[in-house]
PDB file of the backbone (N, CA, C, O) and the ligand in Angstrom, with CONECT records:
HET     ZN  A 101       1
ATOM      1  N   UNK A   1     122.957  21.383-131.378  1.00  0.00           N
ATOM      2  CA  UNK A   1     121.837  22.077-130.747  1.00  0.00           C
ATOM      3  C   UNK A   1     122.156  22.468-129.306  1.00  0.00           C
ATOM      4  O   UNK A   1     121.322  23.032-128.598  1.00  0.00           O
ATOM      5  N   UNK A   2     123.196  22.204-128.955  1.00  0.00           N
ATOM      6  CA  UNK A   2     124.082  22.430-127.805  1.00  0.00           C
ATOM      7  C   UNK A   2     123.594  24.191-127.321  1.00  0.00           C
ATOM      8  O   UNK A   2     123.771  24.981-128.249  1.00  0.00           O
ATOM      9  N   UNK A   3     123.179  24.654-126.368  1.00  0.00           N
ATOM     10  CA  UNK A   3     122.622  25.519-125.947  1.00  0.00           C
ATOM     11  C   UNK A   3     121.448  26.477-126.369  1.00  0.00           C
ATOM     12  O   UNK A   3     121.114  27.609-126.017  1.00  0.00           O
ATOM     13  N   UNK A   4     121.009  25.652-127.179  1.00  0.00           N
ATOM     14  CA  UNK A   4     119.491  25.926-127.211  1.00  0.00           C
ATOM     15  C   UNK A   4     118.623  25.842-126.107  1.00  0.00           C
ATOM     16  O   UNK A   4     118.328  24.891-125.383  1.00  0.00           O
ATOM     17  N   UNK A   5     118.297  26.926-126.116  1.00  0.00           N
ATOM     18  CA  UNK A   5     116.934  26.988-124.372  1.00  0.00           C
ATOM     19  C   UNK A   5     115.692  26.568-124.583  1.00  0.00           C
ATOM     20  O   UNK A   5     114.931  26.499-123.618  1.00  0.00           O
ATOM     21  N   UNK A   6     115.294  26.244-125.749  1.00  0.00           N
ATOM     22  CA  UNK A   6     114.180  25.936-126.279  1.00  0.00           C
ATOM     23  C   UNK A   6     113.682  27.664-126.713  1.00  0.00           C
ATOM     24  O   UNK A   6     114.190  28.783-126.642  1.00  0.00           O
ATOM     25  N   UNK A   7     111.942  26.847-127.344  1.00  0.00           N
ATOM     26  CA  UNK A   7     111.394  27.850-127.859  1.00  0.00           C
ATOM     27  C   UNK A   7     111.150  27.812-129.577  1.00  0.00           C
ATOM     28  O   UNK A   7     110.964  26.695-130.058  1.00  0.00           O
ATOM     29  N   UNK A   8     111.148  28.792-130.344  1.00  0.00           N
ATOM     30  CA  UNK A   8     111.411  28.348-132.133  1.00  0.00           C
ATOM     31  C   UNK A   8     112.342  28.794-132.293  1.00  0.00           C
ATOM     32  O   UNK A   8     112.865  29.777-131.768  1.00  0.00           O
ATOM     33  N   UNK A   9     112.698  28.067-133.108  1.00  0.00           N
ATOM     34  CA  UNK A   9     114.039  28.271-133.580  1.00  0.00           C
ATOM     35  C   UNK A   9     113.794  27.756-135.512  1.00  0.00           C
ATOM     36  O   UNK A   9     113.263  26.717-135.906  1.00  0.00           O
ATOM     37  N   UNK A  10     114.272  28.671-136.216  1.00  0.00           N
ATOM     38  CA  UNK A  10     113.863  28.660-137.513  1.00  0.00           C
ATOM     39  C   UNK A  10     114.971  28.499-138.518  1.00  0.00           C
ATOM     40  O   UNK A  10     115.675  29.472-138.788  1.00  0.00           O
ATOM     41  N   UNK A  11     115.175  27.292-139.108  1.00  0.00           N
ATOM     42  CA  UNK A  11     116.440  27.237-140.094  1.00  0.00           C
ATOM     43  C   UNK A  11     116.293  26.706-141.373  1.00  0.00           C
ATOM     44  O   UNK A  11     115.307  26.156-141.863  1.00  0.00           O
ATOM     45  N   UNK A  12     117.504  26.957-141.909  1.00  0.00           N
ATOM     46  CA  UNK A  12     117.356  27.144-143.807  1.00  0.00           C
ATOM     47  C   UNK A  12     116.677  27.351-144.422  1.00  0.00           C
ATOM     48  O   UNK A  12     116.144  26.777-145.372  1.00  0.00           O
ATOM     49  N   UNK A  13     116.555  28.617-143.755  1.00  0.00           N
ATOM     50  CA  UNK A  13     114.941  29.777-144.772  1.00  0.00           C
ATOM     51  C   UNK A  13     115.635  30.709-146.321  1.00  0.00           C
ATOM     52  O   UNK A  13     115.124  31.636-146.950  1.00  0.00           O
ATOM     53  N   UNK A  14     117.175  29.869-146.566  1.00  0.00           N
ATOM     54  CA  UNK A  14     117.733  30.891-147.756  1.00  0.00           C
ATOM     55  C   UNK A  14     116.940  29.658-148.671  1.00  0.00           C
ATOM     56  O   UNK A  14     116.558  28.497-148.525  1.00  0.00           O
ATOM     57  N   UNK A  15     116.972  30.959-149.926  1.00  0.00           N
ATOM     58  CA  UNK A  15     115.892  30.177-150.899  1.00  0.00           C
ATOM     59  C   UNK A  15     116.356  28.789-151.334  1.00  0.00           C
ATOM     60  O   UNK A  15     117.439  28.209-151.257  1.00  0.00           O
ATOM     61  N   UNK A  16     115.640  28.593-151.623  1.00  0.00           N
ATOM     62  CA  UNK A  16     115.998  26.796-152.728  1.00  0.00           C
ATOM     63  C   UNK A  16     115.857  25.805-151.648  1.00  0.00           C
ATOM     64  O   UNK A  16     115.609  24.640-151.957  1.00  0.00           O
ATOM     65  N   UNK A  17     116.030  26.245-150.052  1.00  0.00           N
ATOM     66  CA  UNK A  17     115.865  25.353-149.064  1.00  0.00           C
ATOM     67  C   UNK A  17     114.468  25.105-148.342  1.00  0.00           C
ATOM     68  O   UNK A  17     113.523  25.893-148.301  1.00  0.00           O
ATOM     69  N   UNK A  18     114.545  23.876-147.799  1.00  0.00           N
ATOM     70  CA  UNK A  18     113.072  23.540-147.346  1.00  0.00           C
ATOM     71  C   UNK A  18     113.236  24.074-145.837  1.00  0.00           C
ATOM     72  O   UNK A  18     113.859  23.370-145.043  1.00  0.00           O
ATOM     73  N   UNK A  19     112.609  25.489-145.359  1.00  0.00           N
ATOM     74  CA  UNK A  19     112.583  25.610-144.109  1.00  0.00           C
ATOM     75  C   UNK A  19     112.338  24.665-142.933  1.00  0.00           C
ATOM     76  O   UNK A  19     111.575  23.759-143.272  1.00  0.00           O
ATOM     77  N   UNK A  20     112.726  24.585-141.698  1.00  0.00           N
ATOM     78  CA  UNK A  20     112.406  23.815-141.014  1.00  0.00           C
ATOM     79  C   UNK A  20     112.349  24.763-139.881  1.00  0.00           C
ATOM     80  O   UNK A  20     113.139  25.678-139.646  1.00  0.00           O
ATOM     81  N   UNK A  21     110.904  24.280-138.960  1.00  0.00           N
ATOM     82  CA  UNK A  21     110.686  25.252-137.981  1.00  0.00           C
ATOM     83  C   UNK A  21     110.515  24.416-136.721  1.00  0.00           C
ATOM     84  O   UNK A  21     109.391  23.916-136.674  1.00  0.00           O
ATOM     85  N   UNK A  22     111.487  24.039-135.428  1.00  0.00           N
ATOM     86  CA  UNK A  22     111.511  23.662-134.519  1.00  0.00           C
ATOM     87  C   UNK A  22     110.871  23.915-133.094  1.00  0.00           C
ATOM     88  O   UNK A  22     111.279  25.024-132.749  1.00  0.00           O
ATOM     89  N   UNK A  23     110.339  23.573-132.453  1.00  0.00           N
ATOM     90  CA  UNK A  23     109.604  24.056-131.229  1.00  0.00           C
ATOM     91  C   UNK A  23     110.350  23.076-129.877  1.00  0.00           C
ATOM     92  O   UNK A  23     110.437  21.865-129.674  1.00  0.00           O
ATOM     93  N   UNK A  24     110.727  24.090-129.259  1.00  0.00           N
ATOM     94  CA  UNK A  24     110.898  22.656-127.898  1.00  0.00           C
ATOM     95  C   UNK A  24     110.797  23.687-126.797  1.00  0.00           C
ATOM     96  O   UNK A  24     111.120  24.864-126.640  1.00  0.00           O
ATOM     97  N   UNK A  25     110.098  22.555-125.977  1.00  0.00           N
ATOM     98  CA  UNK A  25     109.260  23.757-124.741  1.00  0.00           C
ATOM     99  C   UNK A  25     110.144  22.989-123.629  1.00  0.00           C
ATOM    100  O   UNK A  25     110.116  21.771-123.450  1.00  0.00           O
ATOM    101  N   UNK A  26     110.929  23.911-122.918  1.00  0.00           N
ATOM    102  CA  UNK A  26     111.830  23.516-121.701  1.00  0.00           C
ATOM    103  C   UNK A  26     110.948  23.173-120.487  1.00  0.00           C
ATOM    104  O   UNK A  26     111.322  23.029-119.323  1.00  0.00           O
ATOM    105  N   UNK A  27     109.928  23.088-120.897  1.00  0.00           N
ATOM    106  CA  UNK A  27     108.958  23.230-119.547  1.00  0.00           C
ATOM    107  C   UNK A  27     108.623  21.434-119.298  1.00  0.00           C
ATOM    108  O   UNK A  27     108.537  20.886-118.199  1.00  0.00           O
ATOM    109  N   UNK A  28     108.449  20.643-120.906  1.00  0.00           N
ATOM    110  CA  UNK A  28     107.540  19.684-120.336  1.00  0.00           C
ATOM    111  C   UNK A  28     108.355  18.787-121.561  1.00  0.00           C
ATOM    112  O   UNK A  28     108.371  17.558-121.496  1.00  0.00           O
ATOM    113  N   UNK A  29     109.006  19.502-122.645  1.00  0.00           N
ATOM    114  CA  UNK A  29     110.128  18.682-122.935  1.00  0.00           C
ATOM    115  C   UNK A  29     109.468  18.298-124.690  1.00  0.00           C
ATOM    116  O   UNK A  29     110.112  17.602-125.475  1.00  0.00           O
ATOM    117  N   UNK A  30     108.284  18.833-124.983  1.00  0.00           N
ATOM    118  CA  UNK A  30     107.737  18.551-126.120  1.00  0.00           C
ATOM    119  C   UNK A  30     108.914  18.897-127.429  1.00  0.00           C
ATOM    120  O   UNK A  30     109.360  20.042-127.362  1.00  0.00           O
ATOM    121  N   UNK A  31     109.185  18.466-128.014  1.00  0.00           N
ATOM    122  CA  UNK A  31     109.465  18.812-129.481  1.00  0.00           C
ATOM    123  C   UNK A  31     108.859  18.349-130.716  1.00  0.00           C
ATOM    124  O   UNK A  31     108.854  17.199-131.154  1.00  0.00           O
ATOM    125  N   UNK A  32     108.265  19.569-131.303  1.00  0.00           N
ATOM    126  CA  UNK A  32     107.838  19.445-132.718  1.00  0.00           C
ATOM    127  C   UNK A  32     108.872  19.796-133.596  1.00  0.00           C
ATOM    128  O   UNK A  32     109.899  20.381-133.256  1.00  0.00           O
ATOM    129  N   UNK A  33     108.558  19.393-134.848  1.00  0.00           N
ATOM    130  CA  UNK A  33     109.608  19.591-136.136  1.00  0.00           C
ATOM    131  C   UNK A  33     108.860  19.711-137.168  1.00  0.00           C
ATOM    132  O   UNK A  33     108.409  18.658-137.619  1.00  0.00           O
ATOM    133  N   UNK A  34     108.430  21.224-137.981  1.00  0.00           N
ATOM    134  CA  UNK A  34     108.348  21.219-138.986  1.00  0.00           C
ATOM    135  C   UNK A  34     108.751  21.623-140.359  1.00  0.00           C
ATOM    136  O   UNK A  34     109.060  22.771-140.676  1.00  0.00           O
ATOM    137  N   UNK A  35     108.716  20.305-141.369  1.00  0.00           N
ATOM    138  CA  UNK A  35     109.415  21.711-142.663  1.00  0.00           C
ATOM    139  C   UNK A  35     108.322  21.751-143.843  1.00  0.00           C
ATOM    140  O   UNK A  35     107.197  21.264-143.953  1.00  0.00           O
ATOM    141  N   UNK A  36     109.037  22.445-144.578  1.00  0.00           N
ATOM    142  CA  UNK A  36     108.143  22.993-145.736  1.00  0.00           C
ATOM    143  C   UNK A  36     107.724  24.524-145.343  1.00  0.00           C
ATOM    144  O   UNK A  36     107.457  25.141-144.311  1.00  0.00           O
ATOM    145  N   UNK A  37     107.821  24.809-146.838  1.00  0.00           N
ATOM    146  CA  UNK A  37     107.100  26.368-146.365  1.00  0.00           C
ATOM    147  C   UNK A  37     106.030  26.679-145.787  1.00  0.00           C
ATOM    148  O   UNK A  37     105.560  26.914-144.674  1.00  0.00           O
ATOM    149  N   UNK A  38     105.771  26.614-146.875  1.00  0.00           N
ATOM    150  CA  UNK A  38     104.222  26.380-146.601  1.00  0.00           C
ATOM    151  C   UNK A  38     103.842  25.966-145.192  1.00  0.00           C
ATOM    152  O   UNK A  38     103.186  26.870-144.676  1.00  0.00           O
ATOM    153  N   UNK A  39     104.009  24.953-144.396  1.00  0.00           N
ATOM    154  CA  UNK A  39     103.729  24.215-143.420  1.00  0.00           C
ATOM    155  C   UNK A  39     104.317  24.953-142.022  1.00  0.00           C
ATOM    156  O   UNK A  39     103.937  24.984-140.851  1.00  0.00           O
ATOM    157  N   UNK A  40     105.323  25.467-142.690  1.00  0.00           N
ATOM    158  CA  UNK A  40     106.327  26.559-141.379  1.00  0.00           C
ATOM    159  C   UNK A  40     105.190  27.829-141.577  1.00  0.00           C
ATOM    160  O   UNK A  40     104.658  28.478-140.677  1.00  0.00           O
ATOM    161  N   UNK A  41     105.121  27.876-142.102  1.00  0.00           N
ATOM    162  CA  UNK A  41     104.491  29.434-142.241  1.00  0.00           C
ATOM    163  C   UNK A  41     103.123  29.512-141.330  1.00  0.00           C
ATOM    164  O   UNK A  41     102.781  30.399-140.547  1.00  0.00           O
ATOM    165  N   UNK A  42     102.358  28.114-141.740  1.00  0.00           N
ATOM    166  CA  UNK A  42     101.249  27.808-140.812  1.00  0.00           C
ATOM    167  C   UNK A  42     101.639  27.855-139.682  1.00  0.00           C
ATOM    168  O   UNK A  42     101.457  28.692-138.798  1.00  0.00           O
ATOM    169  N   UNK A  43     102.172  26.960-139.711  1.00  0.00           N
ATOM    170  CA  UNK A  43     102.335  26.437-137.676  1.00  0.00           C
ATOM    171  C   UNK A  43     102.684  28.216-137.208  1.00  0.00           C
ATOM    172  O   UNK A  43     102.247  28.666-136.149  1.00  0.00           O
ATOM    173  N   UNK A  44     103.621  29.175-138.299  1.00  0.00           N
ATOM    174  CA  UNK A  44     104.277  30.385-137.499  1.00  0.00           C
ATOM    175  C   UNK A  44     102.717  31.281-136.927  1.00  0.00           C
ATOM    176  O   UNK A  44     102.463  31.829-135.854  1.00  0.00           O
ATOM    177  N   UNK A  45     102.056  31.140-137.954  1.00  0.00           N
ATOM    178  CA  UNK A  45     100.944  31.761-137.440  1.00  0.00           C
ATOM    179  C   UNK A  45      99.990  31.559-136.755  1.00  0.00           C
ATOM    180  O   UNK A  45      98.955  32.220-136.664  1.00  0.00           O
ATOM    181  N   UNK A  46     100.337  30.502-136.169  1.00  0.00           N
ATOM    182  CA  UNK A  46      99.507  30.264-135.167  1.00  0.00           C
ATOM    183  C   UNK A  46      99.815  30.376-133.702  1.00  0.00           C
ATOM    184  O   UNK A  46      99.185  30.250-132.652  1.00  0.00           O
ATOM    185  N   UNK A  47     101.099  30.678-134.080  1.00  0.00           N
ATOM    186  CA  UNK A  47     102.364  31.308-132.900  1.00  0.00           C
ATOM    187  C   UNK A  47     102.034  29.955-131.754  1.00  0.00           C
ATOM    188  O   UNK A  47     100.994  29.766-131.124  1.00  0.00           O
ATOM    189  N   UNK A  48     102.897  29.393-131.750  1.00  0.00           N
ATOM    190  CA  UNK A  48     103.079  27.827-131.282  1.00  0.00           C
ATOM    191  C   UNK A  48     103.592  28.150-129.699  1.00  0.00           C
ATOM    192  O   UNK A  48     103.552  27.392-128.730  1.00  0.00           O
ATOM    193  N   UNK A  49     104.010  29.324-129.768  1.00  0.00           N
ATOM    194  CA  UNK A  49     104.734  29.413-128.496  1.00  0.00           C
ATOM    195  C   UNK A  49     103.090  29.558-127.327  1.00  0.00           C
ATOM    196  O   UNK A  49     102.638  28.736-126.530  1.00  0.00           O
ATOM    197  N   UNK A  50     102.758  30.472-127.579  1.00  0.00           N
ATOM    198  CA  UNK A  50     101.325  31.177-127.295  1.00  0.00           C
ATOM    199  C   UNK A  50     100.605  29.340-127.355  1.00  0.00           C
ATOM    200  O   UNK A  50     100.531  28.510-126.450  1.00  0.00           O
ATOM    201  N   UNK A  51     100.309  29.283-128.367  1.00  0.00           N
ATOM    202  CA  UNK A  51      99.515  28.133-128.250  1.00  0.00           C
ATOM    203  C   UNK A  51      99.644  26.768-127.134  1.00  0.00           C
ATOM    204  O   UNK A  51      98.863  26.292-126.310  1.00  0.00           O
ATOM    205  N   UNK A  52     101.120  26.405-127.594  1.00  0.00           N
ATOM    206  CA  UNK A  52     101.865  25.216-126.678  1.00  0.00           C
ATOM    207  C   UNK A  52     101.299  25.496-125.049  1.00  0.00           C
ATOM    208  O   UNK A  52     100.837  24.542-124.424  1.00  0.00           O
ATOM    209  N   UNK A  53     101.369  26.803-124.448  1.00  0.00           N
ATOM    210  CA  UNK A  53     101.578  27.213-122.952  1.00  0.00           C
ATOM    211  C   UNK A  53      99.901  26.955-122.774  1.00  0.00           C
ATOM    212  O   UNK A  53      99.384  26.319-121.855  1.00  0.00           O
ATOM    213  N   UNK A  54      99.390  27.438-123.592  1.00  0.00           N
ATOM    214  CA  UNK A  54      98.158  27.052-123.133  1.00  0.00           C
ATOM    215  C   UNK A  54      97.725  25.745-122.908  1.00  0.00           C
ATOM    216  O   UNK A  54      96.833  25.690-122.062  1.00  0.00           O
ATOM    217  N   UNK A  55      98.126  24.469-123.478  1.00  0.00           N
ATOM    218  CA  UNK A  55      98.213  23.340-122.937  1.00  0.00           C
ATOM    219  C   UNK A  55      99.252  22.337-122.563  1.00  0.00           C
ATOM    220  O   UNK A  55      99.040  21.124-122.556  1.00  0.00           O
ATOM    221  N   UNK A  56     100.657  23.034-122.180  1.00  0.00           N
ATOM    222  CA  UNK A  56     101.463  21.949-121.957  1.00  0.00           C
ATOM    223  C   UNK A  56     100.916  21.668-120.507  1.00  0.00           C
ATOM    224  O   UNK A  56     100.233  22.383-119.774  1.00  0.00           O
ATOM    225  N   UNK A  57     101.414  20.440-120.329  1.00  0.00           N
ATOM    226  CA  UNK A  57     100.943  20.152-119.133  1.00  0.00           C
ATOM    227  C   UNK A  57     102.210  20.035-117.769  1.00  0.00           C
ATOM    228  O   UNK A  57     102.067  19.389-116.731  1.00  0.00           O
ATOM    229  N   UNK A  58     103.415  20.858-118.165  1.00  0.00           N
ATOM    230  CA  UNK A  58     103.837  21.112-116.955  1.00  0.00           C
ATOM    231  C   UNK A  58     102.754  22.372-116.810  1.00  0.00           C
ATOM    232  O   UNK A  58     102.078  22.302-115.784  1.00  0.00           O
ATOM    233  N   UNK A  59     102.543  23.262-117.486  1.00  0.00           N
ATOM    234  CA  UNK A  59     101.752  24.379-116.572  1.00  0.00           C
ATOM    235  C   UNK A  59     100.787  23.616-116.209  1.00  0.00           C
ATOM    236  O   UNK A  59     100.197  24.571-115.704  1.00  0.00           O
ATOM    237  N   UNK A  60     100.036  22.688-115.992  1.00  0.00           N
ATOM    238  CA  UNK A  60      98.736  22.556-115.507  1.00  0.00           C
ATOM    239  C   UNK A  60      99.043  21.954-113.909  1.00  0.00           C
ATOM    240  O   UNK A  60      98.171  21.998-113.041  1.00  0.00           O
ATOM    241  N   UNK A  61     100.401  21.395-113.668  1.00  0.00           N
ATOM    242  CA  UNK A  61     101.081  20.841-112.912  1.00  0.00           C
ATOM    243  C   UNK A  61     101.216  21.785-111.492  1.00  0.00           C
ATOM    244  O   UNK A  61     101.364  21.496-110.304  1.00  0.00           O
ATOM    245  N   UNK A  62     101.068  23.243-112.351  1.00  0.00           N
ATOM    246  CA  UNK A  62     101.189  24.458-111.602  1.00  0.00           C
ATOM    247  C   UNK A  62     102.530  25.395-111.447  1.00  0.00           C
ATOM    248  O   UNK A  62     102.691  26.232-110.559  1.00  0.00           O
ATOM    249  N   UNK A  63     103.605  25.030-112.660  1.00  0.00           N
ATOM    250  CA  UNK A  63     104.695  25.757-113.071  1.00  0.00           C
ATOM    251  C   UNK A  63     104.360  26.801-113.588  1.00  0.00           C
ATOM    252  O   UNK A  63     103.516  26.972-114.468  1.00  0.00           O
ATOM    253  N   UNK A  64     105.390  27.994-112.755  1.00  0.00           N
ATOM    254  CA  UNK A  64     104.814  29.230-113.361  1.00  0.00           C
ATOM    255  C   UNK A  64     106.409  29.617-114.198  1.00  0.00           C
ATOM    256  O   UNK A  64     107.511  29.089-114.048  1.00  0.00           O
ATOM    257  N   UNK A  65     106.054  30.534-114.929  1.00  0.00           N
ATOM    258  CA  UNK A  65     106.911  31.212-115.453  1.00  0.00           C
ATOM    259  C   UNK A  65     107.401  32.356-115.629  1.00  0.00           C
ATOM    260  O   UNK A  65     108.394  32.500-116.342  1.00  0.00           O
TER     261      UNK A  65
HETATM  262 ZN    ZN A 101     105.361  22.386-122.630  1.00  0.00          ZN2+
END
């Protein structure tokens, strides 16, 4: 995972595999991990990135971006 900046990052979406959809926010250091389709597909639509900023709490700290 060696130069990953964070953010999603989405792997083994070829068929027969159980997607897994990663989140890590460089800001405050959170990482989520999810798999399943189904379950990736949710979290995608709820666009995690968008969501996360609205409450991580380095922004509340007063980090801008
Ligand atoms: Zn955060």
């Amino acid at each position: 995972m060696t130069g990953w900046l964070g953010g999603l990052q989405i792997s083994r979406t070829e068929r027969g595999q159980t997607p897994i959809a990663d989140f890590l926010c460089t800001a405050c250091g959170t990482h989520r991990r999810i798999a399943g389709r189904d379950r990736v597909a949710d979290f995608l639509r709820d666009n995690p990135t968008t969501a996360h900023r609205a409450t991580c709490p380095a922004n509340r700290k007063g980090t801008t971006r």
